[in-house]
C-alpha beads as a LAMMPS data file, in Angstrom:
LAMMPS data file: protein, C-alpha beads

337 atoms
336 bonds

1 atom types
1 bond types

-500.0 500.0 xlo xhi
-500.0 500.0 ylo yhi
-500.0 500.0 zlo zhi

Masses

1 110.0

Atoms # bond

1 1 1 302.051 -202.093 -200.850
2 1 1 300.616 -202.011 -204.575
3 1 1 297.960 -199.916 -205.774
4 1 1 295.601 -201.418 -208.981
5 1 1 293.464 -198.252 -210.487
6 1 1 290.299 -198.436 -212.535
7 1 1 288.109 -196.144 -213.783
8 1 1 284.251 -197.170 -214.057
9 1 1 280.794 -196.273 -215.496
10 1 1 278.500 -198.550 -212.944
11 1 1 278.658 -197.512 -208.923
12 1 1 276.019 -200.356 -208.435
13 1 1 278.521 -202.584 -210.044
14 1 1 281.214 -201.870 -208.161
15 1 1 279.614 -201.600 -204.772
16 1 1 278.044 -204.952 -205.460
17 1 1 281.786 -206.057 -206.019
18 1 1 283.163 -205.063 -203.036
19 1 1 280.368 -205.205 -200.632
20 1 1 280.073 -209.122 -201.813
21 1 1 282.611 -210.576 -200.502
22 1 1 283.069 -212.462 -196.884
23 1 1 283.775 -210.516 -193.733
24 1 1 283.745 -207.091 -196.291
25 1 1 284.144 -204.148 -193.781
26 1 1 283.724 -200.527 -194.360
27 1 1 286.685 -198.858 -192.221
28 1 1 285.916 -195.546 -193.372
29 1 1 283.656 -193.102 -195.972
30 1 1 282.754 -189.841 -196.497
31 1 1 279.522 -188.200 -198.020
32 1 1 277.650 -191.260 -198.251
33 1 1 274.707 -193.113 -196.666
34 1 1 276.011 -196.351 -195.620
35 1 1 272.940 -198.323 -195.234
36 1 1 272.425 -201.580 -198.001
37 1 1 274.227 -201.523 -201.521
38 1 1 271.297 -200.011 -203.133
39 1 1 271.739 -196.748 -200.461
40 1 1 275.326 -196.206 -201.116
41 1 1 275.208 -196.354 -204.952
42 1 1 272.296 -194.231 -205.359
43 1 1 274.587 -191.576 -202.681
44 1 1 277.231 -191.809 -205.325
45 1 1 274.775 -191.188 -208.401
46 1 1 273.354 -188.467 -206.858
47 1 1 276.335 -186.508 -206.482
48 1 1 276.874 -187.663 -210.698
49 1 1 274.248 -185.069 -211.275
50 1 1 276.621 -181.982 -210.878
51 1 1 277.926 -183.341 -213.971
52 1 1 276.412 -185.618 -216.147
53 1 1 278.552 -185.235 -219.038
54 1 1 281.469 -187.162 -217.133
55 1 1 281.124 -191.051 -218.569
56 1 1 283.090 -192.923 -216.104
57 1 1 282.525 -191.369 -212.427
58 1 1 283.683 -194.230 -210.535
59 1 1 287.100 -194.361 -209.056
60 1 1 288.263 -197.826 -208.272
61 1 1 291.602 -198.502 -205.897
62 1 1 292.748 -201.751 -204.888
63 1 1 295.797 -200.888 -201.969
64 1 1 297.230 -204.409 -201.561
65 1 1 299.888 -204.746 -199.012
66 1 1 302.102 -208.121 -198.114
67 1 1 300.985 -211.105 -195.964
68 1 1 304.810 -209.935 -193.573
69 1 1 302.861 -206.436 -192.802
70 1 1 298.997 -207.949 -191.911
71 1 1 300.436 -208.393 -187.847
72 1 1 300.489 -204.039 -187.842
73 1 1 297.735 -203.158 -190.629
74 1 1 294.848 -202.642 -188.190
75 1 1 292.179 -201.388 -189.549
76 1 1 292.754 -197.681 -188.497
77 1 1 296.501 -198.445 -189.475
78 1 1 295.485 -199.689 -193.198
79 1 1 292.528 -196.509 -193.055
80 1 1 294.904 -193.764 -192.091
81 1 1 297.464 -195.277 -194.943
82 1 1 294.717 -195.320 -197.281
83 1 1 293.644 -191.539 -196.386
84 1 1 297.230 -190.503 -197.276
85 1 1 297.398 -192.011 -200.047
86 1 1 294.112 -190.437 -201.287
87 1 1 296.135 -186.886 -200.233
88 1 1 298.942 -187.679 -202.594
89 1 1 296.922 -189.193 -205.489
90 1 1 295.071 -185.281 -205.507
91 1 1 291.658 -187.492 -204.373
92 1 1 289.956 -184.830 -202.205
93 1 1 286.875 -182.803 -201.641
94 1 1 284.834 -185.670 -202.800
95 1 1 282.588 -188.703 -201.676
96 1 1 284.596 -192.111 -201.078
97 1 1 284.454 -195.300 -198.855
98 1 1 287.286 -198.071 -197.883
99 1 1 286.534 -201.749 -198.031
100 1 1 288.626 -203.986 -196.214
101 1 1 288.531 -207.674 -197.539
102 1 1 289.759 -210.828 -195.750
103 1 1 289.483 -213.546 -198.105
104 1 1 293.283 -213.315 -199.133
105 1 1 296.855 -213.753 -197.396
106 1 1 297.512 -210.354 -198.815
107 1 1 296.018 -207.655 -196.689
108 1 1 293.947 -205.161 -198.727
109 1 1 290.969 -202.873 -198.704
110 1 1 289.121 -200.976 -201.847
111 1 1 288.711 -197.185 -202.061
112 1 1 285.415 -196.704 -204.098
113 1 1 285.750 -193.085 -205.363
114 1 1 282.992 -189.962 -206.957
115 1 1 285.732 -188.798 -209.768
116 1 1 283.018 -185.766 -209.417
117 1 1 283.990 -183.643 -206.608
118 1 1 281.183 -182.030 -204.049
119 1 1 281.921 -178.538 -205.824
120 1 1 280.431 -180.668 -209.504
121 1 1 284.590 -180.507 -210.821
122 1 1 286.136 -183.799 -212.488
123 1 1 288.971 -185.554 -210.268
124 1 1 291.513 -185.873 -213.232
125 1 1 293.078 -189.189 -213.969
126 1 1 295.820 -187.475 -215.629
127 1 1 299.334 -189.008 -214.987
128 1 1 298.097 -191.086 -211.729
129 1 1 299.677 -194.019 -212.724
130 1 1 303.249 -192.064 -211.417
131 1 1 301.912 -190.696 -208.989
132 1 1 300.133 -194.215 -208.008
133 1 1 304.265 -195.137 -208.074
134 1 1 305.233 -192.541 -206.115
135 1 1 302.733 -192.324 -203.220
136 1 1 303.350 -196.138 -202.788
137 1 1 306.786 -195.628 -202.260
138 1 1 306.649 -192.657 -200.243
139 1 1 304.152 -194.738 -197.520
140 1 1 306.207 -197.863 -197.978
141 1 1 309.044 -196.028 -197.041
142 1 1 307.446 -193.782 -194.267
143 1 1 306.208 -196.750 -192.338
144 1 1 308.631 -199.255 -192.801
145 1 1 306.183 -201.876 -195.293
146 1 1 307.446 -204.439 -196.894
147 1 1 307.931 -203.981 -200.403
148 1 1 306.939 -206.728 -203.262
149 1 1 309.029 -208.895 -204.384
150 1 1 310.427 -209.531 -208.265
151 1 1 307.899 -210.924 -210.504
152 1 1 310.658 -213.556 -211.631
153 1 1 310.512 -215.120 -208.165
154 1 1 306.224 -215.129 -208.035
155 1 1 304.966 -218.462 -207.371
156 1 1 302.897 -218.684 -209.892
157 1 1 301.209 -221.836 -209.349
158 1 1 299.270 -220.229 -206.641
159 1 1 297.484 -217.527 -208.871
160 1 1 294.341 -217.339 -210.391
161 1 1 293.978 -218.100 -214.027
162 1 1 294.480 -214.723 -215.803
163 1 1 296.824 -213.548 -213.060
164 1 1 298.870 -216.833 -213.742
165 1 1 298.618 -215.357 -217.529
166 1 1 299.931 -212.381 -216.736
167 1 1 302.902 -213.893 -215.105
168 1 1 303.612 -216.530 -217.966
169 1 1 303.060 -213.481 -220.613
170 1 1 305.868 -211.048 -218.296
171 1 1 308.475 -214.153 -218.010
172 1 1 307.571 -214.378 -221.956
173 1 1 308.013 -211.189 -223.099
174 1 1 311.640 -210.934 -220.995
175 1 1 313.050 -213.741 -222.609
176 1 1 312.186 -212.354 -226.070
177 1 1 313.777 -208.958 -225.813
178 1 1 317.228 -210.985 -224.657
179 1 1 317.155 -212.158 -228.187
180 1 1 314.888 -209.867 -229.915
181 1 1 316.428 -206.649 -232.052
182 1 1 313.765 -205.390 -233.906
183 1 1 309.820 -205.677 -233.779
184 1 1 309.736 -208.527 -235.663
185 1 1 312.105 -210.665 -234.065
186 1 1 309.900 -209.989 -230.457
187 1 1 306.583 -211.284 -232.360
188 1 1 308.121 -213.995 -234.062
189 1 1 309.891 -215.014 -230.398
190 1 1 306.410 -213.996 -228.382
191 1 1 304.891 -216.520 -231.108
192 1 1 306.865 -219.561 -230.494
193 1 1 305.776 -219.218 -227.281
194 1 1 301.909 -219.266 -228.157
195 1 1 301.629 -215.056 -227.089
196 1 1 300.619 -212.717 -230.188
197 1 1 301.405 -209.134 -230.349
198 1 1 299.386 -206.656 -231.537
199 1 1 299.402 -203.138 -232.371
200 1 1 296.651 -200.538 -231.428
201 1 1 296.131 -197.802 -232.722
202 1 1 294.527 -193.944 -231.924
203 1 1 290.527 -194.558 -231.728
204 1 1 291.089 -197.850 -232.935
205 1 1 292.292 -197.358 -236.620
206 1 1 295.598 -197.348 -238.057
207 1 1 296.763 -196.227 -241.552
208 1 1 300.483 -196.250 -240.458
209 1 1 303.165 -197.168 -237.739
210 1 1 302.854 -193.468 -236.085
211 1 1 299.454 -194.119 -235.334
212 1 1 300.107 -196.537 -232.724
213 1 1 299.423 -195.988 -229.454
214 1 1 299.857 -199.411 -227.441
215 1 1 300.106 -203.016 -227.769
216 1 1 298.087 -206.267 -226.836
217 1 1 299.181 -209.107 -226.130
218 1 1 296.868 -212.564 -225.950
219 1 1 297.433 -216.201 -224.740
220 1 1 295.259 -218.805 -224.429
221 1 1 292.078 -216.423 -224.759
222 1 1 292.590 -213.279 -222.460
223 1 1 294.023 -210.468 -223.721
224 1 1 295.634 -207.854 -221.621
225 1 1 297.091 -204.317 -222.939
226 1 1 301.250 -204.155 -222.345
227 1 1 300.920 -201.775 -219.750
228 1 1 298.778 -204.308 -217.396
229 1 1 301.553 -206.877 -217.908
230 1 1 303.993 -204.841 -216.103
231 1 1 304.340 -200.804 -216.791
232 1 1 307.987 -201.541 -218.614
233 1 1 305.807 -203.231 -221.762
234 1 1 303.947 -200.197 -222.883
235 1 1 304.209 -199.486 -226.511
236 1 1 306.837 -196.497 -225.801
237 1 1 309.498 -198.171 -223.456
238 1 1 309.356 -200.943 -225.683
239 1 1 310.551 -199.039 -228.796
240 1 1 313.348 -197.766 -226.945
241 1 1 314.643 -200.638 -226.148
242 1 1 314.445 -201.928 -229.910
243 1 1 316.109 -199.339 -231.026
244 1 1 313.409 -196.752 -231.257
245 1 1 312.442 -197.628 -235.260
246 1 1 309.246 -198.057 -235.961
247 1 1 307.707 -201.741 -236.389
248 1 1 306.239 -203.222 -239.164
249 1 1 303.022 -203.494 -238.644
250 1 1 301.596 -204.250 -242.417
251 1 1 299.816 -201.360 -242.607
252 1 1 302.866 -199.811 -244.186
253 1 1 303.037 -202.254 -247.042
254 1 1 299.549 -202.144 -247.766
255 1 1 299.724 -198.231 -248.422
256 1 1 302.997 -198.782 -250.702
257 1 1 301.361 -200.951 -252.524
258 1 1 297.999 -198.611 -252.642
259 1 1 300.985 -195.359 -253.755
260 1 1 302.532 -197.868 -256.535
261 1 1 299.152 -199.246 -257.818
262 1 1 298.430 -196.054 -260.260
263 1 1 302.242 -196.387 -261.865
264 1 1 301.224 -200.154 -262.855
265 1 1 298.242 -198.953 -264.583
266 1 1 299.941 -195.999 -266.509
267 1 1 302.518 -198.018 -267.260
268 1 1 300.116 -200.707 -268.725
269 1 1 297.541 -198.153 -270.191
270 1 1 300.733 -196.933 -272.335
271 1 1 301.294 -199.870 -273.588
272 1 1 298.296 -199.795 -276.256
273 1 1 299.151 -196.514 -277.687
274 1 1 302.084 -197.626 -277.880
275 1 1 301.479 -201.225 -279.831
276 1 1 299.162 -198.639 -282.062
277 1 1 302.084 -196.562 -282.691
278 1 1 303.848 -200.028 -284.830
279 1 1 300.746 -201.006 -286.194
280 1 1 299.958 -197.324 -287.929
281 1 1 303.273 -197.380 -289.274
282 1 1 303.641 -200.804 -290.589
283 1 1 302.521 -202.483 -293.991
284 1 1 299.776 -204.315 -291.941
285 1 1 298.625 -207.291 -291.504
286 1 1 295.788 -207.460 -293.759
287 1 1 297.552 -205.035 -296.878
288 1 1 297.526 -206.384 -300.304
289 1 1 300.583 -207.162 -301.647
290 1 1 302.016 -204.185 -303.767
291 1 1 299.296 -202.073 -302.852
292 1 1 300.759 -198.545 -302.743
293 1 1 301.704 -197.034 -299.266
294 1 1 300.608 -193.495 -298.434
295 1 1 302.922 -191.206 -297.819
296 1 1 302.318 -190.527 -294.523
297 1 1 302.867 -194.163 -293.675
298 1 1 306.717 -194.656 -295.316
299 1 1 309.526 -193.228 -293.163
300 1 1 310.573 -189.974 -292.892
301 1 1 314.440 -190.789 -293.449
302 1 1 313.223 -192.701 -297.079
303 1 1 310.587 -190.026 -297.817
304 1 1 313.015 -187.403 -298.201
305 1 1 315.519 -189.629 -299.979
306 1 1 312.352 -190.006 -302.381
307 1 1 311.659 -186.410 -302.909
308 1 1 315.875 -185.710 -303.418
309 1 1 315.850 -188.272 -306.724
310 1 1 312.668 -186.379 -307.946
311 1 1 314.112 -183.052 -307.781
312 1 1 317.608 -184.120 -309.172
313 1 1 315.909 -185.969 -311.971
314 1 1 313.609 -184.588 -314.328
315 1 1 313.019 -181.095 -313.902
316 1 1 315.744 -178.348 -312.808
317 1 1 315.147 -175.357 -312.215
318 1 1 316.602 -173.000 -313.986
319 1 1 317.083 -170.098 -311.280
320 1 1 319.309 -172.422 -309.959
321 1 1 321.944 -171.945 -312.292
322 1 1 321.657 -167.994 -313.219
323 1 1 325.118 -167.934 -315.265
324 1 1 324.927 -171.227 -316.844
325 1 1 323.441 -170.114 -320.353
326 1 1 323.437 -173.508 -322.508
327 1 1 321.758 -175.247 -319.805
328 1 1 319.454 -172.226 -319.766
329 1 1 318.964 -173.132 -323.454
330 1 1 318.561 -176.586 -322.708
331 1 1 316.051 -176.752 -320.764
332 1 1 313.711 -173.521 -322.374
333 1 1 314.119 -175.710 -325.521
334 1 1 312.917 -178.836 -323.976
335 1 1 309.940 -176.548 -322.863
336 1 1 309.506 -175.974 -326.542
337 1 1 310.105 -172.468 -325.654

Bonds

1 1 1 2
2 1 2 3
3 1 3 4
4 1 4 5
5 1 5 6
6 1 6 7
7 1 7 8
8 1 8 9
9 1 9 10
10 1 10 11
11 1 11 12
12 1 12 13
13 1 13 14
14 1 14 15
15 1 15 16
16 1 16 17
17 1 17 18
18 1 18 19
19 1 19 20
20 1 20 21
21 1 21 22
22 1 22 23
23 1 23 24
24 1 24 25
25 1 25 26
26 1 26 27
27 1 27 28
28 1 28 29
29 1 29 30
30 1 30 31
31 1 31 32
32 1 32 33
33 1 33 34
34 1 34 35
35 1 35 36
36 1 36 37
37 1 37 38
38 1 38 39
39 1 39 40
40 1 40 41
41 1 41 42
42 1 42 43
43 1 43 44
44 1 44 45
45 1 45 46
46 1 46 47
47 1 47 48
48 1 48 49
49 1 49 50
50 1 50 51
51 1 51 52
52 1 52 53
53 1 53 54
54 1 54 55
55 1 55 56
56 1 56 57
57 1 57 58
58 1 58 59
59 1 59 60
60 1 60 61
61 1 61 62
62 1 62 63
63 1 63 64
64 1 64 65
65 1 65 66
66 1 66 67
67 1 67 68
68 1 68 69
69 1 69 70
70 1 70 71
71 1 71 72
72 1 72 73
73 1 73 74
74 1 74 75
75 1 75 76
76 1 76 77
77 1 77 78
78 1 78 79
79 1 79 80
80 1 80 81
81 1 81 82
82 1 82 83
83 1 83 84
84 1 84 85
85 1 85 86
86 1 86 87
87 1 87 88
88 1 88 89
89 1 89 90
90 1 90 91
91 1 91 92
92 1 92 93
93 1 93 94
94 1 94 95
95 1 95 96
96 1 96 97
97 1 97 98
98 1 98 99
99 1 99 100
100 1 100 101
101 1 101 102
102 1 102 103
103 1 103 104
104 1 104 105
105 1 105 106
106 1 106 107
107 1 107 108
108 1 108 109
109 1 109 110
110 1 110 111
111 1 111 112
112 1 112 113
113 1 113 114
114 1 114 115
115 1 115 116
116 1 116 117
117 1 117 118
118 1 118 119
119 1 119 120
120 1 120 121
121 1 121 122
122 1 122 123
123 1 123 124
124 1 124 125
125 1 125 126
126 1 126 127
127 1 127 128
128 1 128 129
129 1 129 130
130 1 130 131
131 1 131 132
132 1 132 133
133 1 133 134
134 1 134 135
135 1 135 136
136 1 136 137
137 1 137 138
138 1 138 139
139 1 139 140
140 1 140 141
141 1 141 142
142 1 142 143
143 1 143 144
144 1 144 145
145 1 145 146
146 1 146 147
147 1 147 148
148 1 148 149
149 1 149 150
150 1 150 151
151 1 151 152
152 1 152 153
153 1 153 154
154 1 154 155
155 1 155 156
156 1 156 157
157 1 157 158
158 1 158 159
159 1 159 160
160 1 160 161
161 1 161 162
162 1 162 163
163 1 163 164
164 1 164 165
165 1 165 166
166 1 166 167
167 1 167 168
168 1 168 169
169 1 169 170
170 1 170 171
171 1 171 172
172 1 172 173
173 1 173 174
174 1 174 175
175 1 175 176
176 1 176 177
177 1 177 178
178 1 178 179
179 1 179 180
180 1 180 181
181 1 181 182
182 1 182 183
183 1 183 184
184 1 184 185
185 1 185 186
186 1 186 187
187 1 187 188
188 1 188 189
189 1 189 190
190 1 190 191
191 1 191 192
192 1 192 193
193 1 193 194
194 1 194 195
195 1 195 196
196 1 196 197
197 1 197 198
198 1 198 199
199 1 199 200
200 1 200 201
201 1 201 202
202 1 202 203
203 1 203 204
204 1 204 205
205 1 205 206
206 1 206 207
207 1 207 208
208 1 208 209
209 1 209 210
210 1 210 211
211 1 211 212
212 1 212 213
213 1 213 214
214 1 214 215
215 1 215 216
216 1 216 217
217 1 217 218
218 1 218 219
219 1 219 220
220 1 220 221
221 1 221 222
222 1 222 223
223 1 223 224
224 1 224 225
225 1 225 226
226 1 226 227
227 1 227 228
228 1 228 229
229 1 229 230
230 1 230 231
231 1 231 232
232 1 232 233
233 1 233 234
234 1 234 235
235 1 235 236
236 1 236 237
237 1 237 238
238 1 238 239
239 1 239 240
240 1 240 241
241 1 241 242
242 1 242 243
243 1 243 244
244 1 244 245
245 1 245 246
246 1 246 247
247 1 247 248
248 1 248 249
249 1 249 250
250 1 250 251
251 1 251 252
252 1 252 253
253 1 253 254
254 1 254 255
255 1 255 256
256 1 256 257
257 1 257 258
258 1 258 259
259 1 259 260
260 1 260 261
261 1 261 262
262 1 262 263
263 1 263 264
264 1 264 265
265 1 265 266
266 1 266 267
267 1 267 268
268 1 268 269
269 1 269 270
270 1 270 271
271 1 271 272
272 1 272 273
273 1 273 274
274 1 274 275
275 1 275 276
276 1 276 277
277 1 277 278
278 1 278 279
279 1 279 280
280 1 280 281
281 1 281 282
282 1 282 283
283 1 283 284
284 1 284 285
285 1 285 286
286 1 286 287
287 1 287 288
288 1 288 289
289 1 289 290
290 1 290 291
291 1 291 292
292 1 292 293
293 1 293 294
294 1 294 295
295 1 295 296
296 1 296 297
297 1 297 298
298 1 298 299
299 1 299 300
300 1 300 301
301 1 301 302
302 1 302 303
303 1 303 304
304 1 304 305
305 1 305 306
306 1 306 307
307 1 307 308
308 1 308 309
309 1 309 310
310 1 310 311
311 1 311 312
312 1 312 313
313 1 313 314
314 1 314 315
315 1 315 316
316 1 316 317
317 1 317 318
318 1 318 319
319 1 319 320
320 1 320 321
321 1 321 322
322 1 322 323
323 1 323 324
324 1 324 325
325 1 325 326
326 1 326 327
327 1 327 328
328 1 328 329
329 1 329 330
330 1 330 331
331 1 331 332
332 1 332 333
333 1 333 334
334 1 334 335
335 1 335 336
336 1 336 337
């Protein structure tokens, strides 16, 4: 026994769905007029009114059980089952029907739920994917079913096209991680296998590998999200097992290279002012030969070398040398003093 959720937006869609097929049978309901398609949607969009704010209202449950257990699942058997379940998925107080379908080996039947309760409250979809695990087990266990068996030993021959996907994709994805290590390694062995890996991230952006929330993963045209491969592929249980570090997804390298991109330009705005700084100080390209340099443009080092000879040469001043009195002569005579 296997449980498939959905959550929906259409009831006419999916009573049309499960109403279409051969030999469908309702085996039970609640709170609805079971007359022609039209009758029973417009039962469940009535009740939508208590709360029109809610954007998917439809509750969709597939409760599949194995071809060994269809000699016991009468239709009370697989309705009373199916009403458990309801209890331990927290589905109450609320309008519903069961669809039994016979167009398979597998024995199954579809509840088609009003995630709107009679009392106008949402049915919350929080966490039901455990407790979809758990109430399976519990009723497998109670009543003795038989319980699936391993994916790897699925025949897969006999599946439809995307479930025969889904298969090829799990088998895939196994392999890899015997090899794989890191991210990388799992896309590169995924791709050599025609499968590509994607990240997703929150609302459908990502600036960065902590915005990812889950993966995709796409061969030969259909896509399908990790978790609807097999609940050990979401994005989470796959990171343990690679180690927990965060794949490279791109999106990193493309902001390093965004955070680096202003230091390039400094670094080549600089280098004008800079190739001005040698021009201002050289001779020039374009100076006459022996033209006179301004002071500003010789060196500092020869500058004051320069100045030193000047003041050493022709005048000295005589405060300088207070107690020298024939050089005190000297030079008031050469003043014509």
């Amino acid at each position: 026994m296997i449980g498939k959720i959905k959550k929906g937006k259409s009831f006419g869609g999916c009573i049309r769905y499960v109403m279409g097929k051969d030999n469908a049978e309702i085996i039970g309901s609640d709170g609805v007029l079971l007359g022609n398609n039209r009758e029973i949607a417009d039962s469940f969009n009535c009740q939508c009114l208590l709360n029109p704010k809610i954007k998917q209202p439809v509750g969709h449950i597939a409760l599949s059980f194995k071809p060994e257990d269809k000699p016991v699942l009468s239709n009370e058997f697989m309705a009373k089952i199916a009403m458990e379940y309801m209890d331990l998925m927290g589905i109450r107080n609320t309008q519903f029907i069961l669809v039994r379908h016979h167009h398979t080996d597998n024995p199954h039947c579809h509840l088609v739920y009003n995630r709107i309760g009679y009392d106008g409250k949402v049915i919350s979809s929080q966490g039901d994917y455990k407790r979809n695990e758990i109430a399976t087990k519990r009723l497998k266990d109670k009543y003795g079913l038989t319980y699936a068996e391993d994916k790897g030993k699925t025949n897969v021959t006999k599946l439809h096209d995307s479930e025969r996907i889904k298969y090829e994709i799990y088998h895939a994805v196994k392999q890899a991680l015997k090899r794989a290590r890191t991210w990388k390694e799992l896309v590169v062995g995924l791709a050599l296998q025609g499968i590509k890996l994607e990240f997703v991230g929150r609302g459908g952006k990502m600036k960065s590998a902590g915005d990812i929330q889950g993966i995709r993963l796409t061969k030969d045209g259909l896509t399908f999200k990790g978790s609807q491969i097999s609940r050990e592929f979401s994005f989470a249980k796959l990171n343990a097992i690679l180690g927990g570090n965060s794949p490279d997804t791109g999106v990193d390298l493309e902001v390093k290279k965004q955070n680096q991109a202003p230091s390039n330009r400094n670094r080549k705005e600089q280098e004008p002012s800079n190739m001005a700084f040698i021009e201002s100080n050289g001779l020039g390209l374009f100076s006459s030969f022996g033209e006179s340099v301004p002071e500003e443009q010789i060196p500092y080092d020869e500058l004051l070398r320069k100045r030193k000879k000047k003041k050493n040469g022709k005048g000295l001043d005589y405060k300088s040398a207070p107690n020298n009195q024939s050089l005190k002569c000297k030079t008031l005579k050469s003043m014509n003093l």
